[in-house]
C-alpha positions as CSV (number, residue, x, y, z in Angstrom):
1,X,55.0,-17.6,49.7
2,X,54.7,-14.7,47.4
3,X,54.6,-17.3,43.9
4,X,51.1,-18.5,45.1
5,X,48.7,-18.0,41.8
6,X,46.7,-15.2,43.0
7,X,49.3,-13.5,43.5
8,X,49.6,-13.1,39.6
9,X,47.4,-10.4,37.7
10,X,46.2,-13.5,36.1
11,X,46.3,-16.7,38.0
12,X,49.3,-19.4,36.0
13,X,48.8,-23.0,35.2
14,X,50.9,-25.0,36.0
15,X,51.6,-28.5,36.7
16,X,51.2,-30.2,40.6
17,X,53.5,-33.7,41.4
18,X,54.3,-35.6,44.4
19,X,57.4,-34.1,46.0
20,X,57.5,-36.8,48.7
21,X,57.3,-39.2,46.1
22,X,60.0,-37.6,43.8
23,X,62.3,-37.5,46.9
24,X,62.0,-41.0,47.8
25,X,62.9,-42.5,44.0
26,X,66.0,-40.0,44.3
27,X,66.9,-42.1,47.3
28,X,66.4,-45.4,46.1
29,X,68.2,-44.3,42.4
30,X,71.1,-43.0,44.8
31,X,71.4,-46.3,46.8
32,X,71.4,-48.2,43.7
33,X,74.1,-46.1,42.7
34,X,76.3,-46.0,45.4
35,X,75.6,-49.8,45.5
36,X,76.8,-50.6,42.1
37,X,73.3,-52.1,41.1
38,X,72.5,-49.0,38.9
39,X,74.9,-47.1,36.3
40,X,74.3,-43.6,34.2
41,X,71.9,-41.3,34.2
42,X,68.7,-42.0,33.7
43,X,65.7,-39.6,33.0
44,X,62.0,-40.8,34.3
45,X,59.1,-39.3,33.1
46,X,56.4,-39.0,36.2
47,X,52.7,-38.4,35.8
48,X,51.5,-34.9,36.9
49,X,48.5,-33.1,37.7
50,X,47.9,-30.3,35.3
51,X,46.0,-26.8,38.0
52,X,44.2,-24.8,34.8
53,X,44.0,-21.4,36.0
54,X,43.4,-18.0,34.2
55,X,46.6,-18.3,32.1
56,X,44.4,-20.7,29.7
57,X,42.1,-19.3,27.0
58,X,39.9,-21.1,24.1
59,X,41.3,-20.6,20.5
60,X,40.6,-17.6,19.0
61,X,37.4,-17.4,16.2
């Protein structure tokens, strides 16, 4: 509970994605697995939200 953004002196971007969704492909990826239908690792890449907070600044002049 203490990570939350204002927490920080200056409030962090960061990135915001679907843990429920995340969890679910695990599932299926691990039934595939254990089912023979799927072999080796595999990375995914996932659309995320990006949170711009005060960690983000314009270039400098």
């Amino acid at each position: 509970p203490w990570l939350r953004p204002e927490n920080f002196s200056v409030p962090l971007s960061t990135t915001r994605s679907s843990i429920r969704l995340a969890g679910a492909r695990v599932a299926e990826r691990l039934a595939a697995r254990i089912s023979g239908l799927e072999e080796g690792a595999r990375g995914e890449v996932w659309p995320v939200d990006l949170v711009v907070r005060g960690s983000v600044a314009g270039a400098p002049a």
